[in-house]
C-alpha positions in Angstrom: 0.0 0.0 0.0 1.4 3.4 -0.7 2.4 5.0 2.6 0.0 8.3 3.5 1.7 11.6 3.5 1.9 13.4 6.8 3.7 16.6 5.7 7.2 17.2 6.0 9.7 16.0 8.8 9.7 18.0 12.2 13.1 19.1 13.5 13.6 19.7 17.3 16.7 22.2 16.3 14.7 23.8 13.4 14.4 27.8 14.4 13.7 30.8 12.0 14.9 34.6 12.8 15.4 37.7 11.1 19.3 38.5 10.9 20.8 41.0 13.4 23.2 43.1 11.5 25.7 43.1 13.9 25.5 39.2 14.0 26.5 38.9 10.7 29.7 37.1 9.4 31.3 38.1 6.2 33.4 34.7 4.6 36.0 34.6 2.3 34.8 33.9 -0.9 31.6 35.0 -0.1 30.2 37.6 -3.2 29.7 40.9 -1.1 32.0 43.3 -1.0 32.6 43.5 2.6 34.7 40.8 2.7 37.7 39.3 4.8 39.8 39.3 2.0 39.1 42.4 0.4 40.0 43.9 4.3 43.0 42.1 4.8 44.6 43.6 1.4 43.2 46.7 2.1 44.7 46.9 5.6 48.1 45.2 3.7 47.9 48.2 1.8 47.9 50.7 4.4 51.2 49.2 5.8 52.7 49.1 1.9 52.3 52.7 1.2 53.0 54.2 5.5 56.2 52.1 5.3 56.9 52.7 1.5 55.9 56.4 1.8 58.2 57.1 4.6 61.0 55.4 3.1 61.1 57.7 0.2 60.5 60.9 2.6 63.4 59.4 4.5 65.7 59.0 1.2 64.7 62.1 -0.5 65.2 64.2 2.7 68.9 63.7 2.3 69.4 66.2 -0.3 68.2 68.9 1.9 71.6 68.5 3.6 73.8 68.6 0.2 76.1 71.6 0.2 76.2 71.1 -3.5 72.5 71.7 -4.3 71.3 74.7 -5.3 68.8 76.6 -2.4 65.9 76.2 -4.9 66.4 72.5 -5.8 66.7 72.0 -1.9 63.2 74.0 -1.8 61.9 71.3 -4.3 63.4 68.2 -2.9 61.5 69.8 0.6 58.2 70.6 -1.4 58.8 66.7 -2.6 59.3 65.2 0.6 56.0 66.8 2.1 54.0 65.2 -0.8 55.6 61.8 -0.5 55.1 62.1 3.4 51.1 62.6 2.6 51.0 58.8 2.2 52.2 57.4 5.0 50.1 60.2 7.0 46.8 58.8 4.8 47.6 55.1 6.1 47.9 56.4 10.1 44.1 57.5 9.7 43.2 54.7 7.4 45.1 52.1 9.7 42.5 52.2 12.5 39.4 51.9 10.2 40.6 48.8 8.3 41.3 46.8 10.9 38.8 47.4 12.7 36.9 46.1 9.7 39.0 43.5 9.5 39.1 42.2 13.5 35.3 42.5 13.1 34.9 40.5 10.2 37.2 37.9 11.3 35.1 37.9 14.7 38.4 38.7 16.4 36.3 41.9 17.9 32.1 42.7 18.5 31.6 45.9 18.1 28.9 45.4 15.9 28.8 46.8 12.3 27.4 49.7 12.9 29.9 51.2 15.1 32.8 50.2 12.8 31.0 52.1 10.0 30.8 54.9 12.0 34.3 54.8 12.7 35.7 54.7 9.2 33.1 57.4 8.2 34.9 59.7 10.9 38.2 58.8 10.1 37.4 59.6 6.3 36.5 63.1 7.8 39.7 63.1 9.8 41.2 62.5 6.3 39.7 64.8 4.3 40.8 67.3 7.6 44.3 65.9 6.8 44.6 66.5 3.1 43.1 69.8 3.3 45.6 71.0 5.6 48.5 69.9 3.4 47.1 71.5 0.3 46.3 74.9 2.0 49.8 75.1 3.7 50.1 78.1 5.2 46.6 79.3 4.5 44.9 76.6 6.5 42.9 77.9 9.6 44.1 77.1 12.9 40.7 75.3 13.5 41.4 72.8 11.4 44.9 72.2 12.6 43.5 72.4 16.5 41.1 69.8 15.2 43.5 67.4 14.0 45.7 68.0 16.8 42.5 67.6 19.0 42.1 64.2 17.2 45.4 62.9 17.1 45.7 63.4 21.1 41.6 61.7 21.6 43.3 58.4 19.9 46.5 58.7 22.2 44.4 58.7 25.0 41.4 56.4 24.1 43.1 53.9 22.1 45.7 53.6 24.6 43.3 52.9 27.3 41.2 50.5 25.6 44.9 48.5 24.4 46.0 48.8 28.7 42.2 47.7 29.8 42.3 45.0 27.2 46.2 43.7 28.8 44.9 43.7 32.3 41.7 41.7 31.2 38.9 44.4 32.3 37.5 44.5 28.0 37.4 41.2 25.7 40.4 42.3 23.9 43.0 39.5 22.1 46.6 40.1 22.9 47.9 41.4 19.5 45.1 43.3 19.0 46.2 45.3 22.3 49.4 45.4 21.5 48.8 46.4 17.6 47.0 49.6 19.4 49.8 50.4 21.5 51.9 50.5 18.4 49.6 52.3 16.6 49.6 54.7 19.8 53.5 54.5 19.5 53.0 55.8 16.2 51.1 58.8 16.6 52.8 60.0 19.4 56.2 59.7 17.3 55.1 61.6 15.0 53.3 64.2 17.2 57.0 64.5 18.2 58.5 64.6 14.5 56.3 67.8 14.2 57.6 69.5 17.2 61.4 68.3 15.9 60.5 70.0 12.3 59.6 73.5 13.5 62.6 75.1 12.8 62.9 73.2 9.3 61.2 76.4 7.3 63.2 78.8 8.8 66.1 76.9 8.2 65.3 76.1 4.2 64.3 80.0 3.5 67.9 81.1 5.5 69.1 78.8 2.2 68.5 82.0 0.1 69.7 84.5 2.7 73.0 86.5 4.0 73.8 83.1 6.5 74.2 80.4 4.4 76.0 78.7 6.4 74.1 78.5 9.6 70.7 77.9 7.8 72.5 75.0 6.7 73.8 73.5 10.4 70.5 74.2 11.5 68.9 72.5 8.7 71.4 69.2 9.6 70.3 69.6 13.5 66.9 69.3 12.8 66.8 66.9 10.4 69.2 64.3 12.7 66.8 64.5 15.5 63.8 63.7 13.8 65.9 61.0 12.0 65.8 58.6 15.1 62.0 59.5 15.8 60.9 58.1 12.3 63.1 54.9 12.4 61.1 54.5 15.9 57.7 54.7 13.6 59.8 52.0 11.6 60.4 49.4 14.4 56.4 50.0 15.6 55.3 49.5 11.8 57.0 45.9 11.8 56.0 45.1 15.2 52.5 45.8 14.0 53.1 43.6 11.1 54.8 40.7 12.7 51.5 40.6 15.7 49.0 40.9 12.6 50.9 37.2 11.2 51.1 35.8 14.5 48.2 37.0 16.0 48.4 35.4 19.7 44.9 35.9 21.6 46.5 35.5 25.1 50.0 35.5 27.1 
């Protein structure tokens, strides 16, 4: 006899729910855009061009020092190294953003989507802040400077205490995620430094063209040697940074 239909199979473990959006899990391979992939070569790429970018400003910074270039190729070779420097200052804002994407999307964080949009919609803000600045030189308003001043110092402090509250075990927070923040604090602080250090570098390239040649030039050396040590510091944190992001321990 043919056996009577009773409808389809119950399951004990069968549930049905609407998705939470910050419940959701971007794969590789997957055919959105947000995906882990696409974040881990775009945060790759941050750490190409900041190193990259301040390997050329470090190269081309030499000829500022040559006694046998002429005071306008110096002002060149200084109008080149502030362009080239624009990079690896685009890949400090862009560094938190993208990994923050990334730890999210590799579950390695729960903040939720939302709030990591809202994070790389301020820090395209913050960049836009930054580029301005550079392409307005002089003519910039101090707002805007105070502003990304303001901003650098708010990610000393809050990133800083999030990476120590995350050590100590007080915040869910992996180990080289922590220390990937104190790096990236170690970063911004250098080169909150570097700026301070490069005051007197103006002065020092306009006194090229002046009556003291020769003292535009030692001060021009001075300056430049001390902020020498403070970028290969940014150096050393950039490959710490790297080398965590490979190894990735959650714990001691």
């Amino acid at each position: 006899m043919p056996r009577k239909l009773t409808g389809p199979p119950k399951s004990d473990n069968l549930t049905l729910a609407s998705p939470d959006l910050n419940d959701i899990s971007f794969k590789s391979g997957g055919n959105g855009v947000l995906d882990q992939a696409l974040f881990a070569l775009i945060h790759v790429l941050v750490f190409v061009y900041w190193l990259g970018g301040d390997l050329g400003a470090f190269y081309t910074s030499r000829f500022l020092t040559q006694p046998n270039v002429s005071a306008d190729r110096r002002l060149m070779a200084a109008k080149v190294v502030g362009d080239v420097d624009m990079a690896p200052r685009t890949a400090l804002i862009l560094a938190l953003p993208t990994g923050l994407l990334l730890a999210q999307s590799k579950g390695w964080l729960a903040l939720g989507w939302p709030t990591v949009i809202g994070v790389t919609i301020a820090a395209l803000a913050w960049l836009v802040i930054a580029w301005r600045l550079h392409l307005k030189h002089g003519a910039a308003s101090n707002a805007f400077r105070n502003l990304d001043l303001g901003i650098r110092w708010a990610l000393v402090i809050g990133l800083g205490s999030w990476a120590i509250l995350g050590l100590v075990g007080s915040v869910q927070l992996p180990l080289f995620l922590a220390l990937k923040l104190l790096a990236l604090v170690g970063c911004i602080l250098l080169g909150l430094f570097i700026r301070s250090v490069l005051k007197p570098l103006g002065p020092a390239l306009m006194g090229l063209s002046g009556p003291d040649i020769e003292t535009a030039e030692s001060d021009l050396a001075a300056t430049l040697n001390r902020a020498r040590p403070l970028v290969t510091g940014i150096w050393a944190l950039l490959l710490v940074a790297a080398f965590l992001g490979l190894w990735t321990p959650t714990s001691f």
